[in-house]
Each structure stands twice: as C-alpha cells, then as structure tokens.
C-alpha positions as CSV (number, residue, x, y, z in Angstrom):
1,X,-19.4,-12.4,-6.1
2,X,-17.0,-9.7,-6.9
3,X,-15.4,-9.5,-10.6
4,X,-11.4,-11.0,-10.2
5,X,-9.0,-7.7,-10.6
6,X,-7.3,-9.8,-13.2
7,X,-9.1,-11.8,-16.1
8,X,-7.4,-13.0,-19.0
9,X,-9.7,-15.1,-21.5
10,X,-8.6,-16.7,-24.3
11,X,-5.2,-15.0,-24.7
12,X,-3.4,-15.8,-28.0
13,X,-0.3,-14.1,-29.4
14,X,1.6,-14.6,-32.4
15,X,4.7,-13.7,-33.6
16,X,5.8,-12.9,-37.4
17,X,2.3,-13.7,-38.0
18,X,1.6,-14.7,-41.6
19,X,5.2,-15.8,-42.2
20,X,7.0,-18.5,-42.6
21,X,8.9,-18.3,-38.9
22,X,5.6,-18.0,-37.5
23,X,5.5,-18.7,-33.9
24,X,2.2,-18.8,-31.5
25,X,3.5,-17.8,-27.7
26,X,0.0,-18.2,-26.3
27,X,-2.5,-20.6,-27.1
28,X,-5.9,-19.4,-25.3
29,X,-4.4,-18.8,-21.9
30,X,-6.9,-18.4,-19.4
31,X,-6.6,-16.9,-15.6
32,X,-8.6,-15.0,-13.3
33,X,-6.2,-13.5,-10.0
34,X,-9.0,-12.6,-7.6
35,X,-8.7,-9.8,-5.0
36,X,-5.6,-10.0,-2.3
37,X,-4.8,-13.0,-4.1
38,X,-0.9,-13.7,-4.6
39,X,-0.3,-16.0,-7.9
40,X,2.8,-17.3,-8.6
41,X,3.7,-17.6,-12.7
42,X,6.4,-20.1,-13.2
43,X,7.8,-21.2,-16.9
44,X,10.8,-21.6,-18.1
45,X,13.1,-19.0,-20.2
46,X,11.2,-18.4,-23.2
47,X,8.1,-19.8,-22.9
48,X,6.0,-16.8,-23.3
49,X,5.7,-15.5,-19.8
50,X,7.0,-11.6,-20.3
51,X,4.5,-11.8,-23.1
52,X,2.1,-13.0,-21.2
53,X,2.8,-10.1,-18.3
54,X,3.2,-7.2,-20.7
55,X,-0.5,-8.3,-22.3
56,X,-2.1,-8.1,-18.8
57,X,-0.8,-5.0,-18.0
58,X,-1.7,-3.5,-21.5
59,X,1.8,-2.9,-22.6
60,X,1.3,-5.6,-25.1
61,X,-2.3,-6.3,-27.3
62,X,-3.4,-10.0,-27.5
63,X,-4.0,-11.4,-31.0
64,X,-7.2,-12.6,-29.5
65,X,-8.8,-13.2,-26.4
66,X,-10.0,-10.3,-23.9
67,X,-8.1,-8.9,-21.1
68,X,-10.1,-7.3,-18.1
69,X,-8.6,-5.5,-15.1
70,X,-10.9,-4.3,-12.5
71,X,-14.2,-5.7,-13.8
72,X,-13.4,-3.8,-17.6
73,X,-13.0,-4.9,-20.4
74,X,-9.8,-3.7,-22.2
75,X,-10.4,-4.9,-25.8
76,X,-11.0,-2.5,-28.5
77,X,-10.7,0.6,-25.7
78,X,-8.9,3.9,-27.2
79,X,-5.2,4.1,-26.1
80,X,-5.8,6.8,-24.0
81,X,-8.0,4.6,-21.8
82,X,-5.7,1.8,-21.8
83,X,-3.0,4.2,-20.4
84,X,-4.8,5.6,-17.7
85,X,-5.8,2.1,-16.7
86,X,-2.7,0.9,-17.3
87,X,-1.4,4.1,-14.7
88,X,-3.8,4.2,-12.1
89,X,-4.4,0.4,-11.2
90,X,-1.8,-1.4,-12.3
91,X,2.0,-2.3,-10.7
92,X,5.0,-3.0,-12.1
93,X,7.9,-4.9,-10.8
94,X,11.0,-6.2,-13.4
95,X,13.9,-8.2,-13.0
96,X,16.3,-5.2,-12.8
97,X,14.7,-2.2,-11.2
98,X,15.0,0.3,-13.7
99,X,14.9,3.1,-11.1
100,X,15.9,7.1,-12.7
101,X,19.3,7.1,-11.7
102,X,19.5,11.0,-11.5
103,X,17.0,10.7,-8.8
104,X,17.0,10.2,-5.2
105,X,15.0,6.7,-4.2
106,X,12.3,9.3,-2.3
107,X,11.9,10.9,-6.1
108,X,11.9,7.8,-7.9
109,X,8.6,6.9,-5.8
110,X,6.9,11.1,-5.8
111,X,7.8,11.1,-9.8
112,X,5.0,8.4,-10.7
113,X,2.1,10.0,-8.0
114,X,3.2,13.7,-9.7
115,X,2.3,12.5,-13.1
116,X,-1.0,10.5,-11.6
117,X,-2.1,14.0,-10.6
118,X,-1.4,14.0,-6.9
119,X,-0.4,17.3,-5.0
120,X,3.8,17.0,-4.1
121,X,3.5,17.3,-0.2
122,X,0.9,14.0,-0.6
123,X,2.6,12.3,-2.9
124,X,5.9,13.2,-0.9
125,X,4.6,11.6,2.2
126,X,3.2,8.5,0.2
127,X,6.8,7.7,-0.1
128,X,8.5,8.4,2.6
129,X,5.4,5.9,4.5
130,X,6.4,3.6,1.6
131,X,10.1,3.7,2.3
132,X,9.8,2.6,5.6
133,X,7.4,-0.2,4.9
134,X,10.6,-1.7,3.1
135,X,13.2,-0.3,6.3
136,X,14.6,2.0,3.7
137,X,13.5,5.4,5.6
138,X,17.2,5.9,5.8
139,X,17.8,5.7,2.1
140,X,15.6,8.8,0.8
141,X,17.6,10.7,0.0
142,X,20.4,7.7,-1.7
143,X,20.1,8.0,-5.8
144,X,20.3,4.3,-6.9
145,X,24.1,4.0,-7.3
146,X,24.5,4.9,-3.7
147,X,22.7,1.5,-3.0
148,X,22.6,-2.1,-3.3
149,X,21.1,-4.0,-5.6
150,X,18.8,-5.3,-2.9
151,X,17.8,-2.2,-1.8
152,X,17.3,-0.5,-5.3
153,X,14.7,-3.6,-5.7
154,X,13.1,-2.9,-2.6
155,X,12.6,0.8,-4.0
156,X,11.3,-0.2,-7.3
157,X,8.8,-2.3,-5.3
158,X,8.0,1.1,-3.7
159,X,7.5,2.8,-6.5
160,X,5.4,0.3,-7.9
161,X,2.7,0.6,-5.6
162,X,3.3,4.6,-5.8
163,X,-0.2,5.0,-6.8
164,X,-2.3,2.5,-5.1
165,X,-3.2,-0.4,-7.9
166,X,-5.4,-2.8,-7.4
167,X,-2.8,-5.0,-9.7
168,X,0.8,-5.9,-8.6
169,X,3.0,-7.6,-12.3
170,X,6.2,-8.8,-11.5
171,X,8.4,-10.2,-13.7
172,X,11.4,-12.2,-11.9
173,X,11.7,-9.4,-9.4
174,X,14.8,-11.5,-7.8
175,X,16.0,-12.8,-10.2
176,X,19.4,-11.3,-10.2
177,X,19.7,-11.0,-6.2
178,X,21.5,-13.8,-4.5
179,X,19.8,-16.3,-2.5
180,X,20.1,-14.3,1.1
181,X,18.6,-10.9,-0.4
182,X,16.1,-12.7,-2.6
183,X,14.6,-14.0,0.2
184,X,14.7,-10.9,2.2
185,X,13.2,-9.0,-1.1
186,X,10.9,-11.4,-1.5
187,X,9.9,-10.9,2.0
188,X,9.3,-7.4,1.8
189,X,7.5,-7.5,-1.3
190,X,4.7,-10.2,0.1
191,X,4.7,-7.6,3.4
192,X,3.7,-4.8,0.9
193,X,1.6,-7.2,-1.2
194,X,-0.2,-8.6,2.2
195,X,-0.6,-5.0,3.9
196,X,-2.3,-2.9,1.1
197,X,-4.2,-6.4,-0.1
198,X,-4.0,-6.0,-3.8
199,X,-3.8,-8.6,-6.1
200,X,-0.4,-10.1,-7.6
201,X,0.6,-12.0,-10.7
202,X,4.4,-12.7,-10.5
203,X,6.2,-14.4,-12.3
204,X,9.3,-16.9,-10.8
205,X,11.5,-19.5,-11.6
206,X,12.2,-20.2,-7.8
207,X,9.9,-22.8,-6.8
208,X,10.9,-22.0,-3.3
209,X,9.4,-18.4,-3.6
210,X,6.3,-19.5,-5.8
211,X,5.3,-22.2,-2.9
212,X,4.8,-19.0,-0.6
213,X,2.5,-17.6,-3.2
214,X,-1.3,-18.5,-2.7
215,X,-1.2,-20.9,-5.7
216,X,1.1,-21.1,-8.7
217,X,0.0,-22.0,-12.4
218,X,2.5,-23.0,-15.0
219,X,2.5,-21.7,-19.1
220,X,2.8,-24.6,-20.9
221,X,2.5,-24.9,-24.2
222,X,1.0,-21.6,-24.6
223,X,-1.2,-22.2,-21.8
224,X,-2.0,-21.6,-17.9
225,X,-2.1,-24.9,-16.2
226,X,-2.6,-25.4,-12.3
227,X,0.2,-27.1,-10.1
C-alpha cells in the first residue's frame, strides 16, 4: 500500500510557550489524506485550523509531532529542502486570492512555473490549458482588478496547481464569495481537484460544500476527529 501524500502525526503547537498566556492550538492531531482523496477540514473561527494548514504545508513548524508529504519526512530537514518541497508538491488556495495585481491572470499562473524552473513557452501553455479548465480562456490577458471576485478565485486556483503538486491546501477558498459563485467556485475547484487527481485538505465552514468532499474531520480541542 502506497504512503498517504499527506501525514500529520502527533501535531502539537503552542503559542507564547513558556508564559503565562500560554495557549496549546493542537493537541496531537493526527491525519493521513491518501492520494485523489478530497478531505474536508471544518472548525470554527479560531480553533487552530490556519495553524493547522500552514504546518502541513511547511509554512509553519510543529512543536512536536512529524509532518510527511509524499512519503518524506519533513522534521529536522534543512530549509532549503522544506522549500523546494514546499514548491514543487504542494498547493495553495486562501480565502482571498492574493493574485499580483500588476499582472495579467495568464502571468499570475507562468510567474510560479518560471521560478520552479520551467522553460516560458511550457509554462506559458500550462496556463493558458489551465485557464480554460476554469472557462476563464477569455480572461488572460485581465489583471485581477479587471475581474470578479469569482473569477480572480478561479485564477488563484489556477495558479495553485501551476506546478503539478501532489498536495492541494485550502483555506476557506469561498469564503468571501456569495452563495451562487461559491458554489460555482467550488465547482470548478473539485473539477480541477478530480481531473489532475491530487490529494486535497480544505478547510470550510460550509457544511454544504464539506458534504461534497470525500469525508470531513473536525479540529476539536486541538484535535482531528471524524464526522
């Protein structure tokens, strides 16, 4: 049986460790997100699960516990690895898109493959294929105020799976759409997710949206529980 593209063992994180306002976020939170799986992370506002997101995709170091994406073992690797890991197999989706306004949505998807070392005509094309898989061929050459808010999420999804990861994080990626284009971002983020069949950890607070997902834990009290 293959590794899970996502294992998270005994997470713990503190904050203001060692003082008086002391706070532990996670508590030994366990998950494995096995490959194409789509896992839904649903807590409430506060409860850890940014945290939780940013230590998976090596943004963020656990206080204890071992992350491993891809069958390695991230703990106690050099920055530089955790970088290039970090780069070449793992996604990123936020709330707000956080696209390079300067650029066009065509350049905000190229940037990332440029600096992953792929040649500008491939990476070019990557994007424009990528652009369409969201019906947003005709936006190319649209810099992000030129677009709506649906749209410029549709292109940060895009240019999240810029350089083929094995590992989708996303972190209320419509969560400041309305209802009619969170469903139809939604949409065209599980087309993506379901058509290049990566893995996904994304976390919601639309039950709706999570009950799409193939199963859905909760953080509770510091820790992943099934529902």
């Amino acid at each position: 049986m293959s590794d899970p593209v996502l294992r998270l063992s005994g997470i713990e994180k503190f904050y203001n460790r060692g003082k008086p306002n002391e706070v532990q976020v996670l508590r030994g939170a366990e998950l494995d997100v096995k490959r194409g799986e789509v896992v839904a992370l649903v807590a409430p506002s506060g409860a850890g699960k940014s945290t939780l997101l940013h230590i998976a995709g090596l943004l963020d170091t656990a206080d204890a516990g071992e992350v491993a994406i891809a069958g390695e073992v991230l703990g106690g690797k050099s920055d530089r690895r955790r970088t290039i890991v970090r780069r070449q197999e793992v996604g990123f989706v936020y709330q707000f898109h956080h696209l390079l306004p300067e650029f066009t949505a065509l350049e905000n998807i190229t940037l990332p493959q440029l600096a992953n070392g792929v040649p500008p005509k491939e990476a070019t094309a990557r994007a424009r294929d990528l652009l369409a898989s969201v019906e947003l061929e005709g936006r190319a050459a649209h810099r992000p105020a030129a677009m709506s808010g649906g749209e410029q999420q549709r292109v940060a999804f895009c240019r999240a799976m810029a350089n083929a990861p094995k590992l989708l994080l996303a972190d209320e990626p419509t969560g400041n759409l309305d209802p009619t284009t969170s469903d139809r971002v939604f949409g065209a983020l599980m087309t993506l997710v379901r058509e290049t069949g990566l893995s996904a950890l994304i976390a919601t607070h639309n039950l709706e949206l999570a009950g799409r997902m193939d199963r859905q834990v909760e953080l509770r009290e510091g820790q992943l529980v099934p529902l």
